[in-house]
C-alpha positions as CSV (number, residue, x, y, z in Angstrom):
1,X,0.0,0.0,0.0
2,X,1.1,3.7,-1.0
3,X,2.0,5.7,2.0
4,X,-0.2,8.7,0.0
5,X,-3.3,6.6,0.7
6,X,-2.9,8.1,4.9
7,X,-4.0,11.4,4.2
8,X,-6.8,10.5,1.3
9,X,-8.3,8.0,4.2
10,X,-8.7,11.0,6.3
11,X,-10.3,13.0,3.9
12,X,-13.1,10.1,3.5
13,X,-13.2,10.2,7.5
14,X,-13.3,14.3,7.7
15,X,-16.4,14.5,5.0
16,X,-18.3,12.0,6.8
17,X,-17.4,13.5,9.9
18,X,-18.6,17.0,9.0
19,X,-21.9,15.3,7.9
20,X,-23.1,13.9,10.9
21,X,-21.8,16.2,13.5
22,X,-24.9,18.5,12.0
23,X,-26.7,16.2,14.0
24,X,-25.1,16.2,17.2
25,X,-27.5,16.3,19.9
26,X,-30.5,16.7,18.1
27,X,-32.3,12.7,19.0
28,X,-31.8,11.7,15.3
29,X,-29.5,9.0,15.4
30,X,-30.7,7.3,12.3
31,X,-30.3,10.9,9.7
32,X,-26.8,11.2,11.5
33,X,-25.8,7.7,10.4
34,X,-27.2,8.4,7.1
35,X,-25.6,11.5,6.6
36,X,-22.2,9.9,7.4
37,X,-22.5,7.0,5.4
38,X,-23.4,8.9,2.3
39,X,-21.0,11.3,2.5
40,X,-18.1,8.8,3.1
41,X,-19.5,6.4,0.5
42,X,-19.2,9.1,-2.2
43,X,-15.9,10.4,-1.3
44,X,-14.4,7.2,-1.3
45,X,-14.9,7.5,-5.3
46,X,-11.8,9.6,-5.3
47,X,-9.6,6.8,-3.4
48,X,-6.6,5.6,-4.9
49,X,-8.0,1.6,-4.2
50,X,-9.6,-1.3,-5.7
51,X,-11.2,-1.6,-2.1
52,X,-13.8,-4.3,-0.7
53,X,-15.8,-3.8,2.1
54,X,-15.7,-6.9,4.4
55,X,-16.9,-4.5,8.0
56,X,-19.7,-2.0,6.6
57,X,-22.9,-1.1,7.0
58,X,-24.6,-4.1,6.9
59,X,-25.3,-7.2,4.1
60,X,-26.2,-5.7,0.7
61,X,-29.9,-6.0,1.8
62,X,-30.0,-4.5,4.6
63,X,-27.6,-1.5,3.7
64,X,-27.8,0.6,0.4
65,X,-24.5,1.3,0.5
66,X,-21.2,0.7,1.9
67,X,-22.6,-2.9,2.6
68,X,-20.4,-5.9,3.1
69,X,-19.0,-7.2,-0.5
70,X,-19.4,-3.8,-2.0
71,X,-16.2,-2.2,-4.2
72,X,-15.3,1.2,-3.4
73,X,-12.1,3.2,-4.9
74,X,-11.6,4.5,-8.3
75,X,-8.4,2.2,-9.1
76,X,-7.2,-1.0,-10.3
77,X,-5.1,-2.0,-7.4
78,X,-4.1,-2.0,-4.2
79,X,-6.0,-4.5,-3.6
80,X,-7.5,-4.0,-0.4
81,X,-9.6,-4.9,2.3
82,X,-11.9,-2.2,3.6
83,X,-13.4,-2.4,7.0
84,X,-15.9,1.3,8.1
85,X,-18.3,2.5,10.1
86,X,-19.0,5.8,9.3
87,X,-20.5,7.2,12.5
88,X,-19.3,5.3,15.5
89,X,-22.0,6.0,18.5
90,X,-24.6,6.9,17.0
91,X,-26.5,7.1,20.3
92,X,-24.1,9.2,21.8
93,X,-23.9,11.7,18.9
94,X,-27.7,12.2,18.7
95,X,-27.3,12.4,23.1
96,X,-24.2,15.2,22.8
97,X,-22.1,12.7,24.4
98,X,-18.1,11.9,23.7
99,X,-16.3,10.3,21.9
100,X,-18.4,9.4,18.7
101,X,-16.1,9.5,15.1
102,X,-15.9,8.3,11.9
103,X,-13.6,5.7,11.2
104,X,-11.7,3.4,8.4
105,X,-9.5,1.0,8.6
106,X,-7.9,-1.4,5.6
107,X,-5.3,-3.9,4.5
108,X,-3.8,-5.7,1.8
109,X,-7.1,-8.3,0.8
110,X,-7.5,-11.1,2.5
111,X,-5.9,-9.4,5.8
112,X,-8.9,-8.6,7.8
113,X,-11.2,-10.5,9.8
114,X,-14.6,-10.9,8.1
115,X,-16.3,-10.8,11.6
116,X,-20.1,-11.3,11.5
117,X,-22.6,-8.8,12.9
118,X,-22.3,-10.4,16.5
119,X,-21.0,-10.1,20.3
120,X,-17.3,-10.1,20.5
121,X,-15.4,-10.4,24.1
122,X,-12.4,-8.4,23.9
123,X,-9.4,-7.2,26.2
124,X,-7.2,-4.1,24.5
125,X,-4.2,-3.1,26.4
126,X,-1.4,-0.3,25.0
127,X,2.4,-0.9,23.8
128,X,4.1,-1.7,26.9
129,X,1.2,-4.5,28.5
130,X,1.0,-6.1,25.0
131,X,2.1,-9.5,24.9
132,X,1.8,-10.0,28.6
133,X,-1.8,-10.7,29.1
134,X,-4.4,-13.1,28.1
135,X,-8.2,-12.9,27.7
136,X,-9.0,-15.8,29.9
137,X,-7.0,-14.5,32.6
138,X,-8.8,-12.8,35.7
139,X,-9.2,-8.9,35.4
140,X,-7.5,-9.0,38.9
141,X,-4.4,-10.3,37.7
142,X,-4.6,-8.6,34.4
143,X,-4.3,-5.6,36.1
144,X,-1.2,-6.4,38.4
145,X,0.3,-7.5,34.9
146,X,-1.2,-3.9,33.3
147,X,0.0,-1.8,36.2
148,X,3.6,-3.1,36.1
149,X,3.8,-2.2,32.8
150,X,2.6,0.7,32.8
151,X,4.7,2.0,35.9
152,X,1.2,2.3,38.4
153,X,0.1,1.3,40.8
154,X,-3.4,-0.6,40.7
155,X,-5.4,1.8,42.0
156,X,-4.0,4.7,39.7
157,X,-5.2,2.4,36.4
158,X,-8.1,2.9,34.5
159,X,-10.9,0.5,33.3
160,X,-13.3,1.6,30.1
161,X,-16.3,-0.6,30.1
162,X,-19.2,-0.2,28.2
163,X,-22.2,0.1,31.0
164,X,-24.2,-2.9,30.1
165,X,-25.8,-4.9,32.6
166,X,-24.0,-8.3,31.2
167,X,-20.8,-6.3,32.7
168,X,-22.1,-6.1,36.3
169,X,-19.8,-8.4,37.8
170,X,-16.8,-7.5,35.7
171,X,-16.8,-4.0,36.9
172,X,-17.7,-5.1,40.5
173,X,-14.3,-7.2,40.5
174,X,-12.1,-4.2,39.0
175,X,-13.6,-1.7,42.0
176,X,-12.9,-4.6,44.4
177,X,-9.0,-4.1,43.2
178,X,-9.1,-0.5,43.8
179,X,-8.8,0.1,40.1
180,X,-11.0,2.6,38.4
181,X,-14.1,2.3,36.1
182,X,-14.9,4.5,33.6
183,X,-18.1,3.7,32.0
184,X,-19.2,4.9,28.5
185,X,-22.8,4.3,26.5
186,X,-20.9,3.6,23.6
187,X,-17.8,3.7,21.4
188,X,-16.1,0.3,21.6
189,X,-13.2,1.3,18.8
190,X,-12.2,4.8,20.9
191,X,-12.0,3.2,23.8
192,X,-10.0,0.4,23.0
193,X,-7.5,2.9,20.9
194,X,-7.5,4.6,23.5
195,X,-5.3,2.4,26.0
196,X,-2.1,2.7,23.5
197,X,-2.3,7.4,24.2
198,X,-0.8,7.5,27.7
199,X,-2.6,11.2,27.8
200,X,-5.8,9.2,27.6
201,X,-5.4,8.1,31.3
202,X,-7.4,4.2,30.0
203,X,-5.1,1.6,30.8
204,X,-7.5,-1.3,29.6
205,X,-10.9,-1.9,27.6
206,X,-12.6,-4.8,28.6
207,X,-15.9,-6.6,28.1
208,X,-18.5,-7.7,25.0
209,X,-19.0,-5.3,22.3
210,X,-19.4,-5.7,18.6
211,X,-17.3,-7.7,16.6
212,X,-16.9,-5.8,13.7
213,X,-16.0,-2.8,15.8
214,X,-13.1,-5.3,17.2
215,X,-11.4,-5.8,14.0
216,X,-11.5,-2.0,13.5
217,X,-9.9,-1.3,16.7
218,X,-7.1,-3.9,16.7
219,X,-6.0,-2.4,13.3
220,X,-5.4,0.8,14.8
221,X,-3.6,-1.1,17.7
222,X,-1.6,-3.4,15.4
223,X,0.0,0.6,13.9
224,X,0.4,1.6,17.6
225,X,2.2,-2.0,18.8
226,X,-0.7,-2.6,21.5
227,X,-2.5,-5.9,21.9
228,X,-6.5,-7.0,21.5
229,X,-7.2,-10.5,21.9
230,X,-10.7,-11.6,21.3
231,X,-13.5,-14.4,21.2
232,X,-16.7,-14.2,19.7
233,X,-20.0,-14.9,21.3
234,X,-22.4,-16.3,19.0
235,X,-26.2,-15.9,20.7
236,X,-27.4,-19.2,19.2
237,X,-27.0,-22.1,15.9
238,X,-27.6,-19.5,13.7
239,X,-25.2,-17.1,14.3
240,X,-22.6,-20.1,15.2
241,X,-23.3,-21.6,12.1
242,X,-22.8,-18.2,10.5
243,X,-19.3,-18.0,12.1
244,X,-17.9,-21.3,10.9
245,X,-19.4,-20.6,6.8
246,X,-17.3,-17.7,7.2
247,X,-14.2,-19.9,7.7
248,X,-13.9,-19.9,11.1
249,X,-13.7,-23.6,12.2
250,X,-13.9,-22.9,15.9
251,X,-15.8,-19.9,16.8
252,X,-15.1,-19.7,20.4
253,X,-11.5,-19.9,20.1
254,X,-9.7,-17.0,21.2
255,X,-8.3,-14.6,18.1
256,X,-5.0,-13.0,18.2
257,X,-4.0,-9.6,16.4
258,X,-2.4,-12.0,13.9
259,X,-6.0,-13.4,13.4
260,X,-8.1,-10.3,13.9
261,X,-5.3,-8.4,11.6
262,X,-2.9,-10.6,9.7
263,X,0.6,-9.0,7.4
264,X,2.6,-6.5,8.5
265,X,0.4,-3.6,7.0
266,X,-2.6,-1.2,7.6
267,X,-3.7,1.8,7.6
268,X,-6.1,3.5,10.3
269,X,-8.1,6.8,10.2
270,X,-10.6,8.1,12.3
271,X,-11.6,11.7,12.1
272,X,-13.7,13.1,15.7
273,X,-17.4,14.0,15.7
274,X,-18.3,14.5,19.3
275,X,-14.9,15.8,21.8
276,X,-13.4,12.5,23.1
277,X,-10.1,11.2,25.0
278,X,-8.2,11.0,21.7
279,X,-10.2,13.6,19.0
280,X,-11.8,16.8,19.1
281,X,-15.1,16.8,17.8
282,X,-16.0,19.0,14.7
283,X,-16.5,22.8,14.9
284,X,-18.5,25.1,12.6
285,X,-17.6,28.6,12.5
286,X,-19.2,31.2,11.0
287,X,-18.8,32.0,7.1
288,X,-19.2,28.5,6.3
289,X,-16.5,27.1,8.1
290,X,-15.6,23.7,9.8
291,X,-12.1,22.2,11.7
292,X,-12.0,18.8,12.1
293,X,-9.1,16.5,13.8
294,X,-8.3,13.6,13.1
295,X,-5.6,10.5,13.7
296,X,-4.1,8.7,11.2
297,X,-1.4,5.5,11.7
298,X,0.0,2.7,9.9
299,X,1.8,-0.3,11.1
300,X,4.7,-0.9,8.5
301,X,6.1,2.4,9.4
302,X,4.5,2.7,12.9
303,X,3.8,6.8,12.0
304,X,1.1,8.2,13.9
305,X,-0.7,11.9,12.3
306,X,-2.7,14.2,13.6
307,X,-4.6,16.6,11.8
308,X,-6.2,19.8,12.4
309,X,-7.9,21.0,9.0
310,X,-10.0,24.1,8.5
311,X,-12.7,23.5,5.9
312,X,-14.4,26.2,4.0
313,X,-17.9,24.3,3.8
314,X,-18.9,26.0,0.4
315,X,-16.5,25.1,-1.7
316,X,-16.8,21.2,-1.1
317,X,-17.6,19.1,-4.1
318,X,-20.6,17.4,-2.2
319,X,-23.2,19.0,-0.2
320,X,-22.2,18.4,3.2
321,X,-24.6,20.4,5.5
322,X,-28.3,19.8,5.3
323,X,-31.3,22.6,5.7
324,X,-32.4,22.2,8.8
C-alpha cells in the first residue's frame, strides 16, 4: 500500500465527519448515520484503491450502500480490504455525548477478519502491556500485569467498560482491586485505541461489544504496537453456524491480532465527531467554516498523524450540511 493513501483516508473520514456532526444532539440518530454513510460512500470515489468492504454497514440487503461485498475506490489496485463505520455512537452523537467518530480501517485483501454482525469479548491493552496478558486470565491479575507495565500502581489504572448490565460483575471485580471504572454508553473502537495514548489516562478496555467494531480497533492497535485479543459470542446455531461458513472452524476460540489483523500492514483513520479522550469533535464557524481532527497511523512504518484542518464548507464538491 502507498503511503499517500494516509491522508486521502482521512479526507473520507473528515467529510463523513462534518456530515453527521450536523446532528449532534438533536435525537436523530438514524439521519446522522445516514448522513455519514453517504457522505463517506461518495468520497471514497476519489480513493486511490480497488477496495472491498468486508466491516460495513450491513449485508447488501439491509444497507444501500457501503454494505459488506461492496467495491469502493476509483483504481485497479491495491487491492484491499476495507473495513468502516461511518459514524461510530450513533446514540451518543444524537445524546451530545463523547467520543463518537468516523472511522476506516484497511489492508492488503485477505488481511482482515470478516467478523459477523455479533457479540465479541475483547481485552485491548497499550504498547508496553502487550504481549503480557491473556483474555482468559482474571481482570484482577490482568491488572497487576497492566500496572507493572505501565509503571502504576493498581489503583492509579483505568478501566473503560461499556455500561451494560452483562458487565455487572466484571466491573464489580475491577472496583474490588481499587482500580477505576470508567463507563461509557458507547464507542467500543475509541475506547480500546485509547489504552495505547498514555494522555488518555485508559489503561484497559474490557468486556462484550461488537465484533466488527473489534477488528477495526485492533488495526489501529496493530499501527500503535498494543495488543487486543478476542472471542466471539455467537447468541445461538444461527449465528454459530454463520461463524464457521465464514471460515472460522472454531468460533469460540480465542483470536489473536495476527487473526483479527494478519501481514505486517494497515492503515487507520478516524476523524472526531463528538470531543473524546483521543479527538476533538468538529467545529463550525461562522462563514461556512468547519475544523475537524483527526488520527491517522499505519503499522509498516509505525507513523502516527494528527490533523487539524479548517474547511471552508462552500467550496466542497458534495453537499455536506443539510437545511435544517
Amino acid at each position: 500500500m502507498d503511503r499517500e493513501l494516509a491522508m486521502e483516508l482521512v479526507r473520507v473520514t473528515e467529510v463523513a465527519a462534518l456530515a453527521s456532526a450536523q446532528w449532534m444532539g438533536r435525537g436523530r440518530k438514524n439521519e446522522a448515520d445516514e448522513a455519514a454513510t453517504n457522505a463517506m460512500r461518495r468520497m471514497f470515489d476519489s480513493v486511490t484503491i480497488n477496495g472491498t468492504v468486508v466491516i460495513g454497514e450491513g449485508e447488501m440487503d439491509e444497507a444501500p450502500m457501503l454494505y459488506i461485498g461492496e467495491k469502493v475506490g476509483s483504481a485497479a489496485s491495491p487491492e484491499v480490504d476495507v473495513a468502516v463505520d461511518p459514524l461510530e455512537g450513533t446514540n451518543i452523537l444524537a445524546k451530545g455525548l463523547p467520543n463518537a467518530m468516523s472511522v476506516i480501517a484497511i489492508a492488503d485483501r485477505g488481511n482482515l477478519l470478516h467478523a459477523p454482525d455479533m457479540y465479541m469479548e475483547k481485552l485491548a491493552v497499550g504498547p508496553r502491556a502487550a504481549g503480557l496478558v491473556h483474555l482468559d486470565a482474571p481482570i484482577e491479575e490482568t491488572l497487576e500485569i497492566v500496572a507493572k507495565a505501565n509503571n502504576k500502581r493498581v489503583k492509579e489504572c483505568v478501566v473503560m467498560i461499556l455500561e451494560r448490565p452483562r458487565h455487572a460483575k466484571l466491573i464489580e471485580a475491577v472496583r474490588q482491586t481499587g482500580a477505576r471504572v470508567r463507563l461509557i454508553g458507547d464507542g467500543d473502537v475509541s475506547s480500546a485505541i485509547s489504552t495505547a495514548f498514555d494522555d488518555t489516562g485508559i489503561d484497559i478496555c474490557a468486556g462484550i461489544g461488537g465484533a466488527p467494531e473489534g477488528v477495526i480497533a485492533a488495526a489501529a492497535l496493530k499501527c500503535l504496537g498494543g495488543e487486543m485479543q478476542a472471542r466471539l459470542v455467537p447468541e445461538d446455531e444461527d449465528e454459530y453456524n454463520r461463524c464457521v461458513q465464514m471460515g472460522l472452524s472454531d468460533p469460540r476460540r480465542i483470536l489473536k491480532m495476527d487473526d483479527l489483523v494478519s501481514g505486517d500492514d494497515a492503515i487507520f483513520a478516524a476523524t472526531g465527531v463528538t470531543d473524546g479522550e483521543l479527538l476533538r469533535g468538529v467545529r463550525f464557524y461562522g462563514g461556512e467554516r468547519a475544523e475537524t481532527h483527526s488520527v491517522v497511523m499505519r503499522a509498516k512504518t509505525g507513523t502516527v498523524r494528527f490533523v487539524r484542518a479548517i474547511h471552508m464548507i462552500a467550496k466542497k464538491t458534495y453537499p455536506i450540511l443539510n437545511d435544517f
